[in-house]
Each structure stands twice: as structure tokens, then as C-alpha cells.
N, CA, C and O of each residue as an XYZ file, in Angstrom:
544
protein
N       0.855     -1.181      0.000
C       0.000      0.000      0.000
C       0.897      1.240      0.000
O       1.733      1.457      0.877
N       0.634      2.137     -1.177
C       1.521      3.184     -1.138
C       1.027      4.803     -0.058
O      -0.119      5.147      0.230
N       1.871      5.256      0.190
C       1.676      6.329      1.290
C       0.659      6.821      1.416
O       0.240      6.991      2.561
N      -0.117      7.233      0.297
C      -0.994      8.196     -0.524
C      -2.360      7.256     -0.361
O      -3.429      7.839     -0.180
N      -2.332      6.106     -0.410
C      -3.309      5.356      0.270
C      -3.424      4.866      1.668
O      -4.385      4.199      2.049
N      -2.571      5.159      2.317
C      -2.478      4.974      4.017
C      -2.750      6.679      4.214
O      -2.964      6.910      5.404
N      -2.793      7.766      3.475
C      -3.222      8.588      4.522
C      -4.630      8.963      4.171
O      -5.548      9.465      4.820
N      -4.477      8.485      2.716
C      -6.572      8.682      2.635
C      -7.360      8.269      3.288
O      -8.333      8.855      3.761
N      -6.871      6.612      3.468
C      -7.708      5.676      4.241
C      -7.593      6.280      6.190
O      -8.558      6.188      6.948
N      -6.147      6.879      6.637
C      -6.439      7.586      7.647
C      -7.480      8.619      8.099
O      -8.117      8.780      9.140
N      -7.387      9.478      6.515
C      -7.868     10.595      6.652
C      -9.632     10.805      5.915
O     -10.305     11.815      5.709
N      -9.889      9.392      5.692
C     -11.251      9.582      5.156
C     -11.232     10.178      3.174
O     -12.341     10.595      2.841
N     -10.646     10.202      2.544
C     -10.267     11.037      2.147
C      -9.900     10.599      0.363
O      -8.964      9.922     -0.062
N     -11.071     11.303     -0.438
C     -11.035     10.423     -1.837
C      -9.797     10.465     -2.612
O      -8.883     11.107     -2.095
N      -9.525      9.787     -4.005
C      -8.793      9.664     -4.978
C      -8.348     11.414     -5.287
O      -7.281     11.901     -5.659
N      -9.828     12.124     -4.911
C     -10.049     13.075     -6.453
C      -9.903     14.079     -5.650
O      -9.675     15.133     -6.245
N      -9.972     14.183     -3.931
C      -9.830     14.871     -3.158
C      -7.947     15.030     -2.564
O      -7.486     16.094     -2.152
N      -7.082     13.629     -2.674
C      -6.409     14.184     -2.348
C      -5.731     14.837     -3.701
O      -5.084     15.884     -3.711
N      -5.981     14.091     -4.717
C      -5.143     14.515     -5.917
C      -5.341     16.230     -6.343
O      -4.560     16.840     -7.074
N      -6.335     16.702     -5.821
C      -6.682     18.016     -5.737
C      -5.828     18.702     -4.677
O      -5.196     19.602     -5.232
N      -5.556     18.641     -3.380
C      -4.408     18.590     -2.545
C      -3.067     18.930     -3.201
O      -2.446     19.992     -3.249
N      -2.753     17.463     -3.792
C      -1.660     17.808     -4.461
C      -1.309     18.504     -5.602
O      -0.215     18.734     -6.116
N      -2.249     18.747     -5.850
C      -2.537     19.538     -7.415
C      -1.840     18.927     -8.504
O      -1.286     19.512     -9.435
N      -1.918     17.689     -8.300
C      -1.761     16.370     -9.377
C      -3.352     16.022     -9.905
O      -4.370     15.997     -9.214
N      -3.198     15.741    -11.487
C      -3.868     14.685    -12.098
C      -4.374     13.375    -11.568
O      -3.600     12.442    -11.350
N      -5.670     13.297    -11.359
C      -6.558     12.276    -10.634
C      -5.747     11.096    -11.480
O      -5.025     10.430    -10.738
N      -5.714     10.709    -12.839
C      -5.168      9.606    -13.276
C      -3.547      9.798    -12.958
O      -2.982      9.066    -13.770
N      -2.734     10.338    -12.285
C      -1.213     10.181    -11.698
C      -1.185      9.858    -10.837
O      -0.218      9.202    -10.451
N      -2.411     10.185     -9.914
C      -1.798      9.921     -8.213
C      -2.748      7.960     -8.428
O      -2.491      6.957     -7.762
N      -3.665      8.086     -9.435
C      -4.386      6.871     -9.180
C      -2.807      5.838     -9.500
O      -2.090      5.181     -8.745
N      -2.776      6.051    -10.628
C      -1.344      5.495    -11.718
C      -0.212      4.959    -10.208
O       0.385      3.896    -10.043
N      -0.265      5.971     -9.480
C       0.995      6.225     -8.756
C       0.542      4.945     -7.340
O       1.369      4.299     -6.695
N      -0.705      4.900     -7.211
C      -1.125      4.004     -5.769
C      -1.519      2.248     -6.560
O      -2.017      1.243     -6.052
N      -1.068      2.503     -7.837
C      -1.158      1.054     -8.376
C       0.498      0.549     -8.870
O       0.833     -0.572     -9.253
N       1.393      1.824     -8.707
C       3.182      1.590     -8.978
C       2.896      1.639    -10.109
O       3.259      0.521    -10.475
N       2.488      2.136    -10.997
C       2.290      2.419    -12.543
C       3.613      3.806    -12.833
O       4.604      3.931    -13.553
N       2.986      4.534    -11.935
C       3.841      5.727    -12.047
C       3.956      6.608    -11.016
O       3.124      6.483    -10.117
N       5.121      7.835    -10.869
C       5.759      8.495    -10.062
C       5.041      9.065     -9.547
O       3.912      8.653     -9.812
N       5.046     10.030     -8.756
C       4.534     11.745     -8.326
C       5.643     12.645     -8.582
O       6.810     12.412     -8.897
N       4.964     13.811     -8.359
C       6.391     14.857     -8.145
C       6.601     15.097     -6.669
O       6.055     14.757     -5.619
N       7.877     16.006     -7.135
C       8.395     15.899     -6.095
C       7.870     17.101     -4.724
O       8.015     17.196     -3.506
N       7.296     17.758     -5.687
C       6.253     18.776     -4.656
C       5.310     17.496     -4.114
O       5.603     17.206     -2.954
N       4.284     16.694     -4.667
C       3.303     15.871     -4.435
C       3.714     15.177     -3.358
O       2.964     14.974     -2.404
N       5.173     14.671     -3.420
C       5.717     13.765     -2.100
C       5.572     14.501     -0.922
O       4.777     14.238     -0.020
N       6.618     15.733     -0.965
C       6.475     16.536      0.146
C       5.424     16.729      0.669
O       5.305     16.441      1.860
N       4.164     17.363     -0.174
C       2.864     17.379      0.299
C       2.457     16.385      1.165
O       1.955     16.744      2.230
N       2.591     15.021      0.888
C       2.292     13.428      1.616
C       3.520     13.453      2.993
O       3.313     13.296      4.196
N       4.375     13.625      2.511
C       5.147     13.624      3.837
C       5.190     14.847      4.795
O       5.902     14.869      5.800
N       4.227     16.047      4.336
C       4.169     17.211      5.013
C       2.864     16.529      6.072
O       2.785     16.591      7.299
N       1.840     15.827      4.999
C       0.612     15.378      5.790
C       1.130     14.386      6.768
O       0.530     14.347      7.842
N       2.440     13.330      6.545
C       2.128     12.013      7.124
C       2.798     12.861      8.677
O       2.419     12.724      9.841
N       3.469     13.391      8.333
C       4.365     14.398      9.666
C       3.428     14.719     10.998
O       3.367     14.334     12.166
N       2.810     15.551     10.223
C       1.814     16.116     11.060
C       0.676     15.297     11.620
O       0.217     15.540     12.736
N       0.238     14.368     10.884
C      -0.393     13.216     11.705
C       0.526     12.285     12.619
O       0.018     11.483     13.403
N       1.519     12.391     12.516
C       2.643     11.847     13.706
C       2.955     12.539     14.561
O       3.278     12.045     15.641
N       2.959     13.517     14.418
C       2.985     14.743     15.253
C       1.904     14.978     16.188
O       2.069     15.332     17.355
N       0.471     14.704     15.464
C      -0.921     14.835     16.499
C      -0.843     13.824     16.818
O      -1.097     14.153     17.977
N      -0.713     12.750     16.895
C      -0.875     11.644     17.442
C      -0.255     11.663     18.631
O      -0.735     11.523     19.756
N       1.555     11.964     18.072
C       2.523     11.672     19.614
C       1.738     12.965     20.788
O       1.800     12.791     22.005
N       1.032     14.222     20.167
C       0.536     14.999     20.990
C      -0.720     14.596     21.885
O      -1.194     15.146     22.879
N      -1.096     13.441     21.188
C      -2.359     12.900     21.507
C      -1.966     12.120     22.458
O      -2.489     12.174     23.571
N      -1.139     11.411     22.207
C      -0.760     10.190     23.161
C      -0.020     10.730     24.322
O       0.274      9.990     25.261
N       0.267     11.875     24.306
C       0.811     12.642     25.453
C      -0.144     13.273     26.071
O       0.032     13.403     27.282
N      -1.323     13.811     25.529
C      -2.725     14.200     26.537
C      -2.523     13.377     26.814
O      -1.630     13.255     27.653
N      -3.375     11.934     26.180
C      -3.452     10.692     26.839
C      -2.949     10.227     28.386
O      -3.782      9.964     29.254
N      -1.931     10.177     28.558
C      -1.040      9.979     29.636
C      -0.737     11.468     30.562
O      -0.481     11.359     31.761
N      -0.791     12.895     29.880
C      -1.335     13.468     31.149
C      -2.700     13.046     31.403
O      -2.981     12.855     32.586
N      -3.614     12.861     30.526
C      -5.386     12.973     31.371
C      -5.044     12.072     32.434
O      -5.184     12.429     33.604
N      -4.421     10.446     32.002
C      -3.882      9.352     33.405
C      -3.162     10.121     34.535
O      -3.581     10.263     35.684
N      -2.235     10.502     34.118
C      -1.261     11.269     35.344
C      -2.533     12.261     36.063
O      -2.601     12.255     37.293
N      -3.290     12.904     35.459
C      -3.917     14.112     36.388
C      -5.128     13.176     37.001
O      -5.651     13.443     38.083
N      -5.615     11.757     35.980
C      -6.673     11.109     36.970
C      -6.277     10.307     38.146
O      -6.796     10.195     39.257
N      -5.177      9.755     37.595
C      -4.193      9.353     38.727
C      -4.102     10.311     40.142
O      -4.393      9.878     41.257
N      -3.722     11.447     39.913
C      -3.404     12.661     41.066
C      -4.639     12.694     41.793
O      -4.773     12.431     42.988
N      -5.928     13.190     40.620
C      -6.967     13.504     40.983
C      -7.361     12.483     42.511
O      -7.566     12.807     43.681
N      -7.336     11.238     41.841
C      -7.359      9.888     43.062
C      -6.754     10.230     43.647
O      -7.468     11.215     43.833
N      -5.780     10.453     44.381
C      -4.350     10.850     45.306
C      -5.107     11.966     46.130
O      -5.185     11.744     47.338
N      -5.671     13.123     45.664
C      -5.868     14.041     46.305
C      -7.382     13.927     46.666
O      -7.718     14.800     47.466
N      -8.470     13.010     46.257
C      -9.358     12.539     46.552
C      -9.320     11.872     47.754
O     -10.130     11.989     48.674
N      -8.230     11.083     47.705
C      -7.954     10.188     49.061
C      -7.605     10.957     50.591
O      -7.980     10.761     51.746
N      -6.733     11.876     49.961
C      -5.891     12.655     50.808
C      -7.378     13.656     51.844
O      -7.520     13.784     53.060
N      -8.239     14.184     50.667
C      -9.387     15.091     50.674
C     -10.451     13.970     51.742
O     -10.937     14.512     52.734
N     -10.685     12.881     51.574
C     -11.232     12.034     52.115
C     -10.737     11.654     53.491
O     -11.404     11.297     54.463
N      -9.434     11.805     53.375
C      -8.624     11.255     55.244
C      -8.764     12.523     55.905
O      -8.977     12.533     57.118
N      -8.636     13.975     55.023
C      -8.732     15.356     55.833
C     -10.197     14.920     56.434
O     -10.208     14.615     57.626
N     -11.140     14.878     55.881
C     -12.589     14.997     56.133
C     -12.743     13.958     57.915
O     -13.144     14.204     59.053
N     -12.226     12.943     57.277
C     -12.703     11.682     58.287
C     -11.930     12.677     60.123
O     -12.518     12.733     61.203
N     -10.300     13.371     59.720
C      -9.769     13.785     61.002
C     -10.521     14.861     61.310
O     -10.918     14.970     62.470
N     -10.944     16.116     60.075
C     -11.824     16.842     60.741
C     -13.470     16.631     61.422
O     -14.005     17.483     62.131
N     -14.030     15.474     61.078
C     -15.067     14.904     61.597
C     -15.095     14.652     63.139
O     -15.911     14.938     64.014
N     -14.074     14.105     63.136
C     -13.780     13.213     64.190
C     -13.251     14.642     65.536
O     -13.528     14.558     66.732
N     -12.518     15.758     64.927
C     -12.283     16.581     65.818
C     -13.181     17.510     66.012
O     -13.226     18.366     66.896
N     -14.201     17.210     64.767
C     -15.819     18.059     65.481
C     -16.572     17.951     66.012
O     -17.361     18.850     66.302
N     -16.673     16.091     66.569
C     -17.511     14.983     66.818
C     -17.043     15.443     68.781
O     -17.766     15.471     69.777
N     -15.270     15.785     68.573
C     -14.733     15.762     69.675
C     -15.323     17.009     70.601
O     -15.577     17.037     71.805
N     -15.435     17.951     69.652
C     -15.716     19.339     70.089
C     -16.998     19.368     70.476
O     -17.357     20.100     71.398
N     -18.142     18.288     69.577
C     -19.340     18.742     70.146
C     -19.458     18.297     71.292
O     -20.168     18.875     72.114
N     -18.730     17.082     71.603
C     -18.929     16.454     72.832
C     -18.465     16.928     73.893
O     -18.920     16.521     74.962
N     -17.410     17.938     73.861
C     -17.030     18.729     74.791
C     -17.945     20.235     74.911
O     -18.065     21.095     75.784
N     -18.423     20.055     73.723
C     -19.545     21.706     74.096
C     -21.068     20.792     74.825
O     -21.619     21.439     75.715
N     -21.626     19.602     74.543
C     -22.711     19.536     75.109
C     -22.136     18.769     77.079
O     -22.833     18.412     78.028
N     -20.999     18.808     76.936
C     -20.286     18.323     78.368
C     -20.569     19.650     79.354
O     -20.736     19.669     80.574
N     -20.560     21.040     78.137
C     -19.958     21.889     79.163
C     -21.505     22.542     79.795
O     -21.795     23.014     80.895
N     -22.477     22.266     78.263
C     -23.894     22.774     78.846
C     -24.417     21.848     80.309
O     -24.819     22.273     81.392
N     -24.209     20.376     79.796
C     -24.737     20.099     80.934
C     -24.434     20.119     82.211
O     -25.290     19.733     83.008
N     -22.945     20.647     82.762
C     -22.576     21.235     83.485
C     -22.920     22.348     83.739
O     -23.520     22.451     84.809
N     -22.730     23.573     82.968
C     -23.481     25.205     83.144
C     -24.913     24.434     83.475
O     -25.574     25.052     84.310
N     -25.583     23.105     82.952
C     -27.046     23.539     83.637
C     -27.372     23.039     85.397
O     -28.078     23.518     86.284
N     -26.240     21.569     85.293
C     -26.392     21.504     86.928
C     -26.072     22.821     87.564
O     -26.803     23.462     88.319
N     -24.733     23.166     87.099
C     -24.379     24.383     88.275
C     -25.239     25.727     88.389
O     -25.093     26.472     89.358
N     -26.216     26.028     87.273
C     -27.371     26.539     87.744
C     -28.222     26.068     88.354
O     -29.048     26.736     88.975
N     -28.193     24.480     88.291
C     -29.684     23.967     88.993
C     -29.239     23.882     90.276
O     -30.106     23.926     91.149
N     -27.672     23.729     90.729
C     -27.402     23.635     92.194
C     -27.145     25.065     92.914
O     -26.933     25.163     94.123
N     -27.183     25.984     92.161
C     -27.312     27.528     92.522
C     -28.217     27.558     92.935
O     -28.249     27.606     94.164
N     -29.253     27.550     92.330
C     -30.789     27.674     92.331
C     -31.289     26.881     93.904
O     -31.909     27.321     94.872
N     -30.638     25.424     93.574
C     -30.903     24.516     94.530
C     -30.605     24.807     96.150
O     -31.186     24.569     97.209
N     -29.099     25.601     95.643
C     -29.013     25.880     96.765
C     -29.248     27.428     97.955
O     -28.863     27.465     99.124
N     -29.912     28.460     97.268
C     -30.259     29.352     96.896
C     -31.586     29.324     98.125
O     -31.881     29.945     99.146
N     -32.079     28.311     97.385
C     -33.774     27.708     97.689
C     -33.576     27.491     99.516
O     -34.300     28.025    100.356
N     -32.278     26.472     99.831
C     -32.165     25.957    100.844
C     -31.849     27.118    101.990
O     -32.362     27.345    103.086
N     -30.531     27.892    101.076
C     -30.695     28.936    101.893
C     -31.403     29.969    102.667
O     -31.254     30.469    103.781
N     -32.352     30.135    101.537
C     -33.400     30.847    102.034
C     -34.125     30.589    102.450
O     -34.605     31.413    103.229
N     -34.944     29.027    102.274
C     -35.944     28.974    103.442
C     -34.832     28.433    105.248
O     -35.312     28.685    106.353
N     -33.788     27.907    105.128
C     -33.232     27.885    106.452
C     -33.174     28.810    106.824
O     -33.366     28.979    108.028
N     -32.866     29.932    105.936
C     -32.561     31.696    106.663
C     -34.073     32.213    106.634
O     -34.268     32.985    107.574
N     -34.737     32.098    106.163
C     -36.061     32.723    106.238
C     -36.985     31.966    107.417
O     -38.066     32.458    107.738
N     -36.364     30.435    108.192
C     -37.319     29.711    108.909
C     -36.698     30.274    110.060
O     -37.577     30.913    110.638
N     -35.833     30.341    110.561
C     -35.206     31.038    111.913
C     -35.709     32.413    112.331
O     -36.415     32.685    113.302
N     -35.266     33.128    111.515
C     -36.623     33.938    111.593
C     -37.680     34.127    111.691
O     -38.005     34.777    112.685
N     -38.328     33.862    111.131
C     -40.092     33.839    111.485
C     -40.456     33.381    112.658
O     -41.459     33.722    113.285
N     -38.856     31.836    113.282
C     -39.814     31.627    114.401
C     -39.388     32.766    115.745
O     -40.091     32.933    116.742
N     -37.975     33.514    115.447
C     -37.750     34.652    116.101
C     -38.457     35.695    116.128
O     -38.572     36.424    117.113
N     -39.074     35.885    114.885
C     -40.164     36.868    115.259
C     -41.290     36.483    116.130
O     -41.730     37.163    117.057
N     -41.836     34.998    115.635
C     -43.050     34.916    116.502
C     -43.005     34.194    117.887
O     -43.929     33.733    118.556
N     -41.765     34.228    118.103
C     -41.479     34.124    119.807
C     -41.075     35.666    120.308
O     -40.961     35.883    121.514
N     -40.942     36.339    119.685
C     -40.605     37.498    121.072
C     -41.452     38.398    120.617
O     -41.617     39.454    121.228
């Protein structure tokens, strides 16, 4: 298979379309993909200007390729990483709430034993009295 038919068949790409390309005669380039006959030497270049540059996108291609891996690769890495942050900050909020509802229910005894004791005080201090008043 001559060049000129490996890049049509790459490139989708008719008899009459590339020979227009090359600005060769449809019966030369046909002549030329059966070894009948030559091209010129502009016509080659043209084919090896095309085959270049499809080697060229390709190796560029195949190099996205392997960054998109490398960055999905990372992406995972920092997914994981993003996932272990989460689990330690959970766990040190889990810590915190438990130390903030520790501290309410403390602030609420030590109001309820204020209160509690408040209560005691005052009726012991308020019962001595009354009966001092109503003895003398």
C-alpha cells in the first residue's frame, strides 16, 4: 500500500480529493497508488508534510493521553488525601461537640445547684426567723 493510500484511508479522504491537494492529475496519483507511475516531487512533500503532522498529532495525543492518566491518577491521590482530611476533621468536630454539650450540661447543673441551693438557703434563713419573730 503506497503512502498516498495509508493517509486517505487515515484521513477519510477520496482519490479526487487528495489529488486536488496535491494539485496532481486524478489519473497520476491513481497510476501512482497502483506503482504504474511516479509523483512529483512537490506531491511527495505534500504526503510527507501530511504524514508528519499526523505523527505529530498523534505523539501529541498520546501525550494528553497519559497526562489525562497522570492528572486522573493525582486527581485519586488528592481525593484520598481530601477524604482522610474529612474523616480527622469529623472526628475533631464529633470531639468538640462532645465537649460543648459536656460543658452545657454542666453550666445547667451548676445553675440547677445555685438555684438549689439558693432555695435551701433561704428557706433555712427565712425559717429562723419567722420563728424569732413569733417568739418574742
Amino acid at each position: 500500500m503506497r503512502l498516498s493510500q495509508l493517509l486517505r484511508d487515515k484521513l477519510g479522504l477520496s482519490q479526487e480529493n487528495l489529488a486536488q491537494y496535491l494539485k496532481t492529475p486524478l489519473s497520476q496519483l491513481a497510476m501512482y497508488e497502483t506503482g504504474r507511475r511516479d509523483l512529483s516531487a512537490d506531491a511527495h512533500a505534500k504526503l510527507i508534510e501530511i504524514l508528519l503532522f499526523l505523527e505529530e498529532k498523534n505523539s501529541v495525543a498520546e501525550k494528553e493521553l497519559l497526562n489525562n492518566q497522570e492528572l486522573k491518577a493525582l486527581d485519586k491521590i488528592q481525593i484520598k488525601e481530601l477524604e482522610f482530611q474529612e474523616i480527622n476533621e469529623q472526628q475533631l468536630l464529633d470531639k468538640i461537640q462532645k465537649k460543648y454539650n459536656q460543658n452545657i450540661q454542666l453550666y445547667l447543673l451548676a445553675n440547677h445547684l445555685q438555684t438549689s441551693n439558693q432555695y435551701k438557703v433561704n428557706y433555712f434563713c427565712d425559717s429562723p426567723q419567722q420563728e424569732s419573730k413569733s417568739m418574742g
